[in-house]
Structures are given as C-alpha cells and as structure tokens.
C-alpha positions in Angstrom: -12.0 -63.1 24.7 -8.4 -64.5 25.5 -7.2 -63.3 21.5 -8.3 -59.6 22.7 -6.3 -59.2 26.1 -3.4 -61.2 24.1 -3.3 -58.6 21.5 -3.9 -55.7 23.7 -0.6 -56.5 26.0 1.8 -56.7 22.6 1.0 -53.7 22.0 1.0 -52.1 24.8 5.0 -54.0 25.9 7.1 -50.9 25.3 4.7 -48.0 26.8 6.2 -47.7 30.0 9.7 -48.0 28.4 8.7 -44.9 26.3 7.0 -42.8 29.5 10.3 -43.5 31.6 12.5 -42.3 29.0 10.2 -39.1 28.6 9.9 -38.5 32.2 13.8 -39.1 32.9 14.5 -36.1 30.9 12.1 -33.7 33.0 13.3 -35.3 36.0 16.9 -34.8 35.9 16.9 -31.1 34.6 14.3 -30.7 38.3 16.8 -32.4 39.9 19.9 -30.5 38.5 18.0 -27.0 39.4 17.4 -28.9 43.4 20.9 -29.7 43.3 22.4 -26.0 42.0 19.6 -24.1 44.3 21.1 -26.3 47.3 24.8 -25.6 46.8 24.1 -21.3 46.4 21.9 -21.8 49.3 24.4 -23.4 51.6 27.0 -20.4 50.2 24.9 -17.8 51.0 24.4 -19.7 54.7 27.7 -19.8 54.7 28.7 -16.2 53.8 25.9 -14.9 56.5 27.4 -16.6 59.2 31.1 -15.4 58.3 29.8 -12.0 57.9 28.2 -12.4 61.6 31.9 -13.1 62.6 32.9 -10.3 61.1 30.4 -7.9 62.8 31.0 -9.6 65.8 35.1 -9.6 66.1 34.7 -5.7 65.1 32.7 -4.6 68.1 34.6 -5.8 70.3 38.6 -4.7 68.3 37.4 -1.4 65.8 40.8 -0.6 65.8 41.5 -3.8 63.5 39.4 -3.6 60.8 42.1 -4.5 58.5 45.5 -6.2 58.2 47.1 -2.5 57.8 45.1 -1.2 60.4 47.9 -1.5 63.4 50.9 -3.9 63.9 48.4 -5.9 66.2 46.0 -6.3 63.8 47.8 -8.6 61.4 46.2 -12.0 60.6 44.2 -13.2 62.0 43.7 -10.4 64.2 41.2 -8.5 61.7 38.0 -7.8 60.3 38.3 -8.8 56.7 40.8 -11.9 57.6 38.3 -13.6 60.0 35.4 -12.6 57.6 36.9 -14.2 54.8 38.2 -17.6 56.7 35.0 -18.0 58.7 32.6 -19.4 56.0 33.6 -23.4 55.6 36.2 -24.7 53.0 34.9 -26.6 49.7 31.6 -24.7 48.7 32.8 -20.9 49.2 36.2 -19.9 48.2 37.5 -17.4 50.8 39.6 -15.3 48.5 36.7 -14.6 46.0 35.1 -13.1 49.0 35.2 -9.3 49.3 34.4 -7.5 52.4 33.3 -3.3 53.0 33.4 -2.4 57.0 31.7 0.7 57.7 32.1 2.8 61.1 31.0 6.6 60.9 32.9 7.0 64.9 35.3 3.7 66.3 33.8 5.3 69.7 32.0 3.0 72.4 28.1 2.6 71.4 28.8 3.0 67.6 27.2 1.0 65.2 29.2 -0.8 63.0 28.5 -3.0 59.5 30.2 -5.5 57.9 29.2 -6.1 54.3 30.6 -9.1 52.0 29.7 -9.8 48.2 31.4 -13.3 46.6 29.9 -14.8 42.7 28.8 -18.2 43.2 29.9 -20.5 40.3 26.8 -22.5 39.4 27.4 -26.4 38.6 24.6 -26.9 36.3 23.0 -25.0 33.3 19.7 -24.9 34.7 19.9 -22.5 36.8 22.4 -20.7 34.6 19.5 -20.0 32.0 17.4 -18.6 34.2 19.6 -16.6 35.8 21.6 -15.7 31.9 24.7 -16.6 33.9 26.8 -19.0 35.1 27.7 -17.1 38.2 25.2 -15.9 40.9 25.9 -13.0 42.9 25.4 -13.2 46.3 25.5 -10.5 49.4 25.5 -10.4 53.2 25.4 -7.7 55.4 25.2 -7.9 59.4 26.1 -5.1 62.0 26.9 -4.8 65.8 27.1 -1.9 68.4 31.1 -1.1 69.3 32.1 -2.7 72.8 
C-alpha cells in the first residue's frame, strides 16, 4: 500500500506548478482589464464633476463663458478655464479637454449647458482590443438655470 501512495505523489510533484503557471496568465490579463476599467472610470468621475463646475460658475457669470468673452472674464474668471482646471491633475490632462457651452438667452431663468469630450489613453491592451483602440472617448454634460 505504501509503494502506491509513494508512486502517486512523484507524479503528481509538478501539477500545481503547471495549474499556477496556467492560471497566472488568465489572471493578470483580468487584472490588467480591473486596472484599465478603474483609471477611465475615475476620468470620467473626474470630468463629471469639472463639468458640474462648469455649469455651476456659468449660472451664476453668463457673461464669461470664455476667456474672450469680456476683459473680466480672463482666467480664471471663465467657463471653459475652470471646466478644464477643475478635474484633478495626474489621471485627466486638462488641455486635452474640450468644452461646448450652450445658452439660447444669457437672461435670468435661462437654462444653460456645459458639455466636455477628452480621449482617455488606455494603459493596457486589454481593454484596447475590445474597444479596437487605444484611446476611449469619454463625454460629460451637466446644465444649470442662469442666476
């Protein structure tokens, strides 16, 4: 009996070896999609919330929707310049933001909208390959009611 559980352990020595190596593979390309799906979700956080300060800083100053918009209305004193400085530094870069404000009347009670695009550079190709790039577009939009 002792010859049959010693033969059955020699053979059986490098089986978990194998199964880790296997399962590594799988694991890391999961991981690498967590990890890419985690950063373009913290941009698009990001880019929300600056787009909120956009929407926000135009109802209350219409007049300064841009930096040419008036001589008080240079930066930071705008729309597009708070939009684009509000997300956090590192993950989003600000000057690959674009921002659109639209306002049919600058009047009191008007609605107003504040819409940014920006192309999230992926840091994996997992994500990449499903997507068939290595950029992901991503779009906010928030609006407010003129002060």
């Amino acid at each position: 009996m002792r010859k049959l559980t010693d033969r059955t352990k020699k053979t059986e020595s490098g089986q978990s070896l194998v199964e880790f190596a296997l399962m590594f593979v799988v694991l890391s390309i999961i991981l690498m999609g967590v990890f890419d799906i985690g950063r373009a979700y913290y941009a698009l956080i990001a880019l929300q919330d600056a787009v909120s300060e956009g929407a926000t800083f135009a109802a209350m100053n219409p007049d300064c929707l841009t930096a040419s918009s008036g001589t008080q209305c240079a930066d930071p004193n705008n729309v597009t310049w708070r939009t684009k400085n509000a997300s956090p530094a590192g993950m989003v870069i600000s000057s690959s933001i674009s921002v659109q404000v639209f306002v049919s009347d600058v009047s009191s009670g008007s609605p107003i909208t504040v819409t940014s695009s920006y192309t999230h550079p992926l840091a994996t190709f997992v994500i990449g390959s499903i997507v068939g790039s290595n950029k992901l577009p991503l779009q906010a939009r928030a609006a407010a009611i003129i002060q």
